[in-house]
C-alpha positions in Angstrom: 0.0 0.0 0.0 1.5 3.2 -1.0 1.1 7.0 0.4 -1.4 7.3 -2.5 -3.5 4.9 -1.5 -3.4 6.9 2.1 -4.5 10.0 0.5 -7.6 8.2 -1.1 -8.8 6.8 2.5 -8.2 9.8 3.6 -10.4 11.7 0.7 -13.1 9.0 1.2 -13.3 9.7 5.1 -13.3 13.3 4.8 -16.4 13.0 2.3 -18.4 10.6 4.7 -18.0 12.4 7.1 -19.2 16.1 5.9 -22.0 13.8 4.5 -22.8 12.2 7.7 -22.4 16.0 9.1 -25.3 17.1 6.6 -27.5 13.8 7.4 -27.2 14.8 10.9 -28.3 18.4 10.6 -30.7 17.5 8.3 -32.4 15.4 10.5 -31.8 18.0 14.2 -33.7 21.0 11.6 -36.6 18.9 10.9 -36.6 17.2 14.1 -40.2 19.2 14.6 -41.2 19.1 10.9 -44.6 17.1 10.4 -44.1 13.8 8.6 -40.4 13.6 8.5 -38.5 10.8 8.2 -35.2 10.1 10.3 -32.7 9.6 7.3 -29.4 7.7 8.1 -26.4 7.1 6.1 -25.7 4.0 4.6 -21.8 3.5 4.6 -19.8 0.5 3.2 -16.3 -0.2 3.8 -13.9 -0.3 0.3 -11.9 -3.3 -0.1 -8.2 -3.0 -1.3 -6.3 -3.9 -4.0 -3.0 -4.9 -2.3 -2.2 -7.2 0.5 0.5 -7.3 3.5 1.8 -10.7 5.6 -1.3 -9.6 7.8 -4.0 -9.6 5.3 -6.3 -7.8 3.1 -6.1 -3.4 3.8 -9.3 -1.5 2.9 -9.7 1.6 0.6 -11.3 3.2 2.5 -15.4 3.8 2.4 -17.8 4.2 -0.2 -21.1 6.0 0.7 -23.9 4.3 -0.9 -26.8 6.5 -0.5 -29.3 7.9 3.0 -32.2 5.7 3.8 -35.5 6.9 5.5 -36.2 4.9 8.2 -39.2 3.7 7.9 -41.4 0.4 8.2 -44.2 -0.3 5.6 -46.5 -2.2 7.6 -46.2 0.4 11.0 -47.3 3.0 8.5 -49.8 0.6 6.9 -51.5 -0.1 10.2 -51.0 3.7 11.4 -52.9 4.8 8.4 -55.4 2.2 9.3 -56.2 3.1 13.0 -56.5 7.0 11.8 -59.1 6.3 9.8 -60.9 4.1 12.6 -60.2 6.9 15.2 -61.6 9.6 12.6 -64.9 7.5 11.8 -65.3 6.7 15.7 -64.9 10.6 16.3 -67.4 11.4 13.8 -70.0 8.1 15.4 -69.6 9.7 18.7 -69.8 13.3 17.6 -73.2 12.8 15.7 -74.8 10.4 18.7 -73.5 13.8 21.4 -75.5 16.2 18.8 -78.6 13.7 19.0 -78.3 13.8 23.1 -78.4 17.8 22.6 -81.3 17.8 20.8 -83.7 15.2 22.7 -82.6 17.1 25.7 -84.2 14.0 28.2 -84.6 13.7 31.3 -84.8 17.5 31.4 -88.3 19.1 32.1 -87.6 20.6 28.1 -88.1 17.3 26.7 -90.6 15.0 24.3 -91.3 12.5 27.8 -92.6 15.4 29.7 -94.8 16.9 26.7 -96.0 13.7 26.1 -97.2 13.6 29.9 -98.7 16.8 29.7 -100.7 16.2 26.8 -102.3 13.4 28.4 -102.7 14.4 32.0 -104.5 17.7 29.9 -107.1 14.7 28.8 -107.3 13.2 32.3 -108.2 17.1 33.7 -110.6 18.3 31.3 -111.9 14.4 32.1 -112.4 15.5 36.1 -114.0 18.9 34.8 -110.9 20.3 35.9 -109.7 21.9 32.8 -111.2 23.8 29.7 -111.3 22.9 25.9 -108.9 25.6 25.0 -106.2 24.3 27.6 -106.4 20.7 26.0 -106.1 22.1 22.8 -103.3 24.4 23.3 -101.6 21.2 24.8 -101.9 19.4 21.7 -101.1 22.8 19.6 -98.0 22.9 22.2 -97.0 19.1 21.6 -97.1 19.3 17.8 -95.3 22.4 17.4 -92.6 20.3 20.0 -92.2 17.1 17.9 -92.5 19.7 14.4 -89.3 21.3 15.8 -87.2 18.1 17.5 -87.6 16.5 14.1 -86.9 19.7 12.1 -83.3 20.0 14.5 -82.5 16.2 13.7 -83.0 16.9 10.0 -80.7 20.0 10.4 -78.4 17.8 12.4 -78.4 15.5 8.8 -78.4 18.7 6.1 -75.0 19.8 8.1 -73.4 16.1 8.3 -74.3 16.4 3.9 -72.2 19.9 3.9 -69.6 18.7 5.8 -69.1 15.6 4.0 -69.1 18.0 0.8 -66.3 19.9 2.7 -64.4 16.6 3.3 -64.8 14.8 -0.4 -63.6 18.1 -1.8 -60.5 18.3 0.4 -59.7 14.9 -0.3 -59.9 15.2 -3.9 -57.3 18.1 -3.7 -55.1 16.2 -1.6 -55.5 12.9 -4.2 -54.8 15.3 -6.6 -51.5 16.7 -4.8 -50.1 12.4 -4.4 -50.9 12.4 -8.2 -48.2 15.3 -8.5 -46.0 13.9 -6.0 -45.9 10.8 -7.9 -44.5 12.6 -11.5 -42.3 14.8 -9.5 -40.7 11.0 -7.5 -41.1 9.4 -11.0 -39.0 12.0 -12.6 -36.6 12.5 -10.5 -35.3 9.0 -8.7 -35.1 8.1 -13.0 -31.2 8.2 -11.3 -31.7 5.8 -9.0 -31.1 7.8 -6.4 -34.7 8.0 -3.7 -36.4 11.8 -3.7 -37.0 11.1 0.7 -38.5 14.4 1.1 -41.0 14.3 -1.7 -41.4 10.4 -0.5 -42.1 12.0 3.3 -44.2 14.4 1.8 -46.1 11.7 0.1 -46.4 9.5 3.2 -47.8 12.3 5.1 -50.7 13.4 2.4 -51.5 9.4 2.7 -52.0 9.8 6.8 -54.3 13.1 5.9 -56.2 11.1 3.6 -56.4 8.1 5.4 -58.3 10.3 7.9 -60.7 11.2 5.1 -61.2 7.5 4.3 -59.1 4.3 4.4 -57.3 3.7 1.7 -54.7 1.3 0.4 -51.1 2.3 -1.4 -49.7 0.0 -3.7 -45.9 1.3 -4.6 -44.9 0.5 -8.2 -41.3 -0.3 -9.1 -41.1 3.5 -11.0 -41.6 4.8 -7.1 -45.2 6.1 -8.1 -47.9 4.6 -5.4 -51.2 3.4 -7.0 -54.1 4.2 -3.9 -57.1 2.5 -3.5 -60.3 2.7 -2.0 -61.3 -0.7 -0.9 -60.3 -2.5 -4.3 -60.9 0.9 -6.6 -58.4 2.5 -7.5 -58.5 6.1 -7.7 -54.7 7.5 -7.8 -52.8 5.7 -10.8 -49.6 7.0 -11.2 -50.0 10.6 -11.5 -53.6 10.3 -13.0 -56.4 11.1 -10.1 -60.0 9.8 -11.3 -60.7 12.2 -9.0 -64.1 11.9 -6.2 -67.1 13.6 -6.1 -70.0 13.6 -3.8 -73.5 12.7 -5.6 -76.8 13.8 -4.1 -79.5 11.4 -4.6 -83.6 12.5 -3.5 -84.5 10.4 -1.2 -88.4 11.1 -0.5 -87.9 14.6 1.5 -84.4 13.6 2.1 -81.1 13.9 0.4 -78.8 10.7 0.1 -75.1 11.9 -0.7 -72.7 9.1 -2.2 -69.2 9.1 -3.3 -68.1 8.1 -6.4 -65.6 8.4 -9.4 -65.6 11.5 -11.1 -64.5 9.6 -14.1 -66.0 6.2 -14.1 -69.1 7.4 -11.6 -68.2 4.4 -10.0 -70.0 4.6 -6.1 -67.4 3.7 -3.5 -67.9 1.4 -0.6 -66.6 3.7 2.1 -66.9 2.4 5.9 -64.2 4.2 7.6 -62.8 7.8 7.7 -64.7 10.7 8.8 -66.2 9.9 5.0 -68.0 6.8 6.9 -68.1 8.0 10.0 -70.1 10.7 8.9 -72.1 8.3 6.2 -73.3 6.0 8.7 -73.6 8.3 11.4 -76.1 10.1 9.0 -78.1 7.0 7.3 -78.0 5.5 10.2 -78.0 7.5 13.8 -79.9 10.6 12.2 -82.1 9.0 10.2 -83.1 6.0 13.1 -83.5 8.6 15.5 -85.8 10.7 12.4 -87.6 7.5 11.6 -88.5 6.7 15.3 -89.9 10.3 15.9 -92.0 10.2 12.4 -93.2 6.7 14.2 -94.6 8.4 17.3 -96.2 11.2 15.8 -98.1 9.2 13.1 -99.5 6.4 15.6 -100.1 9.5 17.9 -101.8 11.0 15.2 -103.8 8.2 14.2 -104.7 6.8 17.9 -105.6 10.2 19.0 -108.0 10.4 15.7 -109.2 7.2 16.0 -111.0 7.9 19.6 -111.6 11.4 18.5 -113.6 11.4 15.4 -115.7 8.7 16.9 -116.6 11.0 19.6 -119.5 13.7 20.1 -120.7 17.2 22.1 -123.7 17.8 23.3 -124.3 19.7 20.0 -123.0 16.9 17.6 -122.1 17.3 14.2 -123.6 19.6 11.2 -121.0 19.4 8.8 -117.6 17.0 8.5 -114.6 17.1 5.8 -111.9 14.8 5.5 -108.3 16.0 5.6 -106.9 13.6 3.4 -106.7 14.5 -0.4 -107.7 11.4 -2.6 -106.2 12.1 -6.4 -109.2 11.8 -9.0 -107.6 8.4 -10.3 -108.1 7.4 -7.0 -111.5 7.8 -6.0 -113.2 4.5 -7.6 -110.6 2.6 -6.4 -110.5 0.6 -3.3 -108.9 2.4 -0.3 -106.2 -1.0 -0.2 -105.5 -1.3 -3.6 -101.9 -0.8 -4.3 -102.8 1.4 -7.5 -104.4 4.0 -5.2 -101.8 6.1 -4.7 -103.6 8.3 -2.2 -103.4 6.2 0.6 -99.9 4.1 -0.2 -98.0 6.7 1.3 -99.7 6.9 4.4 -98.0 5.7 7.7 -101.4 3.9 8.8 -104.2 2.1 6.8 -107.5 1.3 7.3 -108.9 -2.2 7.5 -111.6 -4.4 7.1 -114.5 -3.2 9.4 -117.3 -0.4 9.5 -118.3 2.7 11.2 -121.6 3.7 12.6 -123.2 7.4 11.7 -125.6 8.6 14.6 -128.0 10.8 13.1 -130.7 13.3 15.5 -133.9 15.3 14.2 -133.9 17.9 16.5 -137.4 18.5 16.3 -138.5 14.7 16.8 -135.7 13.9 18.9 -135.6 11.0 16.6 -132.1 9.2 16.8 -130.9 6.7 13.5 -128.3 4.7 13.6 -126.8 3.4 10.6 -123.9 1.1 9.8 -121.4 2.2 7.1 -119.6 -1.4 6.0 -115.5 -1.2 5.0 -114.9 -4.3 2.9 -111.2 -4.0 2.6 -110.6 -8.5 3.0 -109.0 -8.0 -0.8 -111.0 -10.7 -2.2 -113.6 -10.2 -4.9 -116.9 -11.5 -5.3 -116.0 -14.8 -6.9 -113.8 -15.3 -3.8 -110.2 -15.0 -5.0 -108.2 -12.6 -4.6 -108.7 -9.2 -5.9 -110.2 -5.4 -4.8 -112.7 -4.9 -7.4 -115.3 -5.2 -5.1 -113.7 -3.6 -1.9 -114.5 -0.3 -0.3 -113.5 3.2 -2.1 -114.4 6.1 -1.2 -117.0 6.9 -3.5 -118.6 3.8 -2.0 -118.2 6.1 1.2 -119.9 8.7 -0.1 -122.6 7.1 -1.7 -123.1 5.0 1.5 -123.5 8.4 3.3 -125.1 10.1 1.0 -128.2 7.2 1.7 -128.7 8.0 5.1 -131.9 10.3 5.2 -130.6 13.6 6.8 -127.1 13.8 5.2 -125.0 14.8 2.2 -121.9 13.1 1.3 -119.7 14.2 -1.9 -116.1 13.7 -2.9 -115.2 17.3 -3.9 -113.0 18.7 -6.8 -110.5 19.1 -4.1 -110.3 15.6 -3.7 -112.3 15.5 -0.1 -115.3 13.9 1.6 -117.2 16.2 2.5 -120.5 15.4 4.7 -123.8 17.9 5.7 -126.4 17.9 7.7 -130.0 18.7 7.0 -131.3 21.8 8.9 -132.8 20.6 12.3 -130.3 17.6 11.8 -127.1 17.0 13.7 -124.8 13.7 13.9 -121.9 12.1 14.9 -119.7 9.0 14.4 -119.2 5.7 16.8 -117.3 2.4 16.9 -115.2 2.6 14.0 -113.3 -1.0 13.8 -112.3 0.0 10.1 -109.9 3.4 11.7 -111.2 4.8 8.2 -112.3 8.1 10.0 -109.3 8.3 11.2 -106.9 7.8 8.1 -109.5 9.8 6.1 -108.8 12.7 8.6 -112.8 13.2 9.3 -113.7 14.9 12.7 -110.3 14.7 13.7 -108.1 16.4 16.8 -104.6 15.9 14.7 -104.1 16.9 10.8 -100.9 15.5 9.3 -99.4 12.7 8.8 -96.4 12.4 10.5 -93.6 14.8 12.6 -93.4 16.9 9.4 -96.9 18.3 9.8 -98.5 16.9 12.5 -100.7 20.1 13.9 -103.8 20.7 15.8 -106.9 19.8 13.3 -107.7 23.9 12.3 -111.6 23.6 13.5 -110.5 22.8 16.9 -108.0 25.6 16.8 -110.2 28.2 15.4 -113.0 26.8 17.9 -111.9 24.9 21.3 -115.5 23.9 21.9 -115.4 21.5 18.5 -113.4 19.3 20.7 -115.1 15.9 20.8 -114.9 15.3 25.1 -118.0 13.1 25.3 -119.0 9.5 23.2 -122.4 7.4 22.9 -122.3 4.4 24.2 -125.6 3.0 22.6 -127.9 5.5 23.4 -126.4 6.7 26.3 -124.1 9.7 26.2 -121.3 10.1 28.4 -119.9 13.6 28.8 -116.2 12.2 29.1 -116.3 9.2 27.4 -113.9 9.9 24.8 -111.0 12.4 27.4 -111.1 9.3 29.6 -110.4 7.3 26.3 -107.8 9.4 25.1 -106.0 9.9 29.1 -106.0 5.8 29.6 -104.3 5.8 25.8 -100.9 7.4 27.6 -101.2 3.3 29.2 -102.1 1.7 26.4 -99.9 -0.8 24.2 -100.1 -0.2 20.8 -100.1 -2.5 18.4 -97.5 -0.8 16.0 -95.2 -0.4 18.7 -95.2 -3.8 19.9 -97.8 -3.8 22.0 -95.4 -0.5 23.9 -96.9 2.6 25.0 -96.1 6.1 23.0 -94.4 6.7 26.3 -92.6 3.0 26.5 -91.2 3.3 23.0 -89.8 6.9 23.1 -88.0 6.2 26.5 -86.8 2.8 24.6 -85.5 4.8 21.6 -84.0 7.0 24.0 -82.3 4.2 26.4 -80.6 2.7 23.1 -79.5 6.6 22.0 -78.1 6.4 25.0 -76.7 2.9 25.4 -75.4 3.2 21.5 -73.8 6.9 22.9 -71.6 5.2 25.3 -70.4 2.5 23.1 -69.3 5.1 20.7 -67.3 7.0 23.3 -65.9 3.7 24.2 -64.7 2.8 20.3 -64.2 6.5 20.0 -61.3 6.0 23.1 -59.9 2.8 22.1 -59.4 3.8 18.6 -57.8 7.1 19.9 -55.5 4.3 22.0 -54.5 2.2 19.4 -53.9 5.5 16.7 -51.5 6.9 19.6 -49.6 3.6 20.2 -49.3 3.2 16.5 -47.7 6.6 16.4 -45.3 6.0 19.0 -44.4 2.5 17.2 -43.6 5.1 14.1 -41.8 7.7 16.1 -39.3 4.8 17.3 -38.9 3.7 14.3 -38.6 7.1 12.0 -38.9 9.7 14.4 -35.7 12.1 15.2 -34.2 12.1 18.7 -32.5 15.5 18.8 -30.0 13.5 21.6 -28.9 11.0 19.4 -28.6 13.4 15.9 -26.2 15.1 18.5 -24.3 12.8 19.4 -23.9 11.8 15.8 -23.1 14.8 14.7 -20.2 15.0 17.0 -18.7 12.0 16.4 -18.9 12.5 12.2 -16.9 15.8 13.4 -14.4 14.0 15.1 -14.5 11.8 12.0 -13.9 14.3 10.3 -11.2 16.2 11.9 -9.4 12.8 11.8 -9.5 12.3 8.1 -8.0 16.0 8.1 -5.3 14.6 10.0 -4.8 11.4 7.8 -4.4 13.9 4.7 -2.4 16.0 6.8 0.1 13.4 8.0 0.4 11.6 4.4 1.4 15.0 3.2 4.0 15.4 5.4 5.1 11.9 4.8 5.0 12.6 0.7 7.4 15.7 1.6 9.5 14.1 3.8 10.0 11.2 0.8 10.4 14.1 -1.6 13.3 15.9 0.3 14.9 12.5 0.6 15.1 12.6 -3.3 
């Protein structure tokens, strides 16, 4: 080994070294730097060309290149448990919104106006309480459930515009790995790895991921391919792009996301895109469904008692509420072609109705029974609705009874008069027709949308139907005892539960279905944080350690200084000899 072979081991320490100098201040200035990847130096040891008694000398060292040190499957599994701590975030945030809104348990809530309502009933029952006050309840309770259910569908319209917000950030940020991609493409065509545009990368995955989970598949150019469950939607540096897609839904809007350039909907179950997704077709719309449940078997059991009910004055005229289309009116109330009625939450059934007609001046009292043949078989006994009930059959069957009027209307609705000097009222309805029809009703509406206070009681308090015949005998609170013992009555709809029984139940799971999310919510959070901590061993910087690196590629270097140094003096030395 000569002293030019000194000077090159010497040249090749000197050069690791400033490298490993760099590495290490590379790595202390972005020691804080979101997303950064320790880099270290990889270093390999030159073998010689020349040999002593001894053995083989080196040549000194060759660097080979600076590695990010990173693990594929820490960041595979860290991306993963982001996107299950974001979509548990968004779960638990949605059921906490819910909580806000029912406000239970508080004297401001649907329990305690449910109570009221019905303990309004059981006064005015006692003679302790006037018609106005127990409409005002029901005007009071309406206007309640109207508004809970308008601030749950509020509750969905701003979980739409913030998933809007969220698909649109995404696509920039797929849209940014796209870039990324040609820019690592281009310039690692060396061989040489581009780590910050790769830790750039890396980190736009973590944001997306959570947006949604998604899957990167690295291709030997150094592009990544990401997926969204098995779509891809990242090729190279192409981004399909996303988009979100509103779909009508009845009176709600149903938002998917799908491929801008395939329209290709994608299956998306984690992320704050599913959080949010199932928080809203799910949690929000449950919780919707369940109040449009009360209010229309409220509606329809309160009816049901009321329009069979009387006053001491009775009935001169009656109109029904409901709208049936002119294409609808010969056809059988349960034919599936009658679109009036298919819509409907409640249905009549097989049954009748009776009509109570008085002559004042006779005091002559007719009853008459008005037959619902709604079995769906015709007259040749098979099945069919030909010869089932419509409500021109109503009408006509009215319309018979001496003393009365009944016509369908060009708007659509039964409409029933009196004679002068004659008065009547309805009793034992086993059909519920009355009450679908809407006729002598206390609620209009059909659900929590529009359930009100029928507008004759509201414009008139003493319409309210407090007493019922029972034969011939009238009772003066017949029907408010009815309607107070229905707050105890199981319904058949609601499994044989009470109104009161199924909105606590709904309420108990909200609750029970609130504390499991904050549990997931938690444990996610856990395993998110211990994943990161796995990835911060792994990649992270420790400003000790670059220190202490950094020192000893000083020393390093100083010494290959000295090795130079020394062989130049030893060159000179040899030259002066000469």
């Amino acid at each position: 080994m000569g002293i030019g072979a000194a000077f090159q081991i010497g040249r090749s320490a000197l050069a690791a070294s400033q490298l490993g100098v760099q590495v290490a201040s590379n790595n202390l200035a972005n020691a804080a730097t979101p997303g950064y990847t320790r880099q270290t130096m990889d270093l390999q040891s030159l073998p010689g060309d020349a040999a002593t008694q001894s053995g083989q000398i080196g040549a000194g060292v060759r660097f080979n290149g600076v590695r990010r040190q990173i693990d594929p499957a820490i960041e595979a599994r860290l991306n993963s448990s982001i996107s299950d701590t974001a979509a548990a975030s968004e779960v638990l945030r949605a059921f906490s919104g819910i909580e806000t809104i029912l406000n239970e348990l508080t004297d401001l809530d649907l329990s305690s106006e449910l109570g009221n309502f019905f303990t309004g009933w059981s006064e005015i029952a006692n003679g302790t309480q006037a018609q106005a006050q127990v409409v005002e309840q029901g005007e009071l309770l309406a206007g309640f459930i109207q508004r809970l259910r308008g601030e749950m569908a509020s509750q969905r319209n701003e979980l739409n515009s913030r998933l809007g917000s969220i698909v649109n950030d995404a696509n920039e940020t797929l849209d940014q790995i796209a870039t990324l991609n040609e820019q690592i493409t281009s310039s690692e065509s060396g061989g040489a790895k581009n780590n910050p545009l790769r830790d750039q990368r890396d980190q736009l995955l973590r944001d997306l991921s959570a947006t949604m989970e998604v899957t990167a598949i690295e291709q030997a150019s150094g592009a990544i391919d990401v997926l969204v469950g098995s779509t891809p939607v990242v090729l190279g540096a192409n981004n399909q792009g996303i988009e979100l897609r509103d779909i009508p839904r009845g009176d709600r809007i149903e938002s998917q996301i799908a491929i801008k350039a395939t329209g290709q909907v994608l299956d998306i179950s984690s992320g704050q895109v599913g959080g949010l997704i199932d928080s809203r077709d799910g949690t929000i719309d449950q919780t919707i469904d369940k109040i449009d449940d009360l209010a229309s078997q409220l509606i329809f059991e309160i009816n049901k008692l009321h329009s069979t009910g009387a006053n001491a004055n009775g009935l001169t005229s009656a109109q029904s509420q409901l709208q049936i289309f002119s294409t609808d009116q010969a056809l059988a109330l349960n034919d599936p072609l009658n679109q009036s009625l298919q819509a409907l939450p409640f249905a009549p059934s097989n049954g009748g109705f009776l009509v109570r007609t008085t002559d004042a001046a006779s005091g002559a009292v007719t009853n008459t029974r008005i037959d619902i043949d709604l079995d769906g078989i015709n007259a040749a006994g098979a099945p069919g609705f030909a010869d089932d009930t419509s409500i021109n059959d109503i009408a006509a069957d009215i319309n018979a009874i001496q003393g009365l009027t009944a016509t369908v209307g060009g708007d659509g609705k039964l409409s029933i008069s009196a004679s002068p000097g004659t008065s009547f009222t309805f009793g034992e309805d086993s059909s519920g027709v009355l009450a679908v029809l809407g006729i002598n009703s206390y609620f209009s509406g059909t659900d929590a949308t529009d359930i009100a206070v029928d507008d004759r009681l509201a414009s008139d308090p003493l319409n309210l139907m407090t007493g019922r015949y029972e034969g011939d005998v009238f009772h003066e609170n017949g029907t408010s005892l009815a309607i107070a013992d229905l707050q105890d009555t199981g319904i058949d709809a609601f499994s044989g539960q009470t109104t009161g029984e199924f909105w606590r139940t709904a309420v108990q799971q909200i609750s029970v279905r609130t504390g499991s999310a904050r549990v997931l919510a938690e444990s996610t959070a856990l395993v998110s944080d211990s994943m990161m901590s796995q990835r911060l061993a792994m990649s992270g910087v420790d400003s000790d350690e670059e220190a202490i690196n950094l020192l000893q590629f000083q020393k390093a270097y100083t010494g290959a200084a000295r090795i130079i140094q020394t062989t130049n003096e030893m060159l000179d030395t040899l030259i002066n000899l000469i």
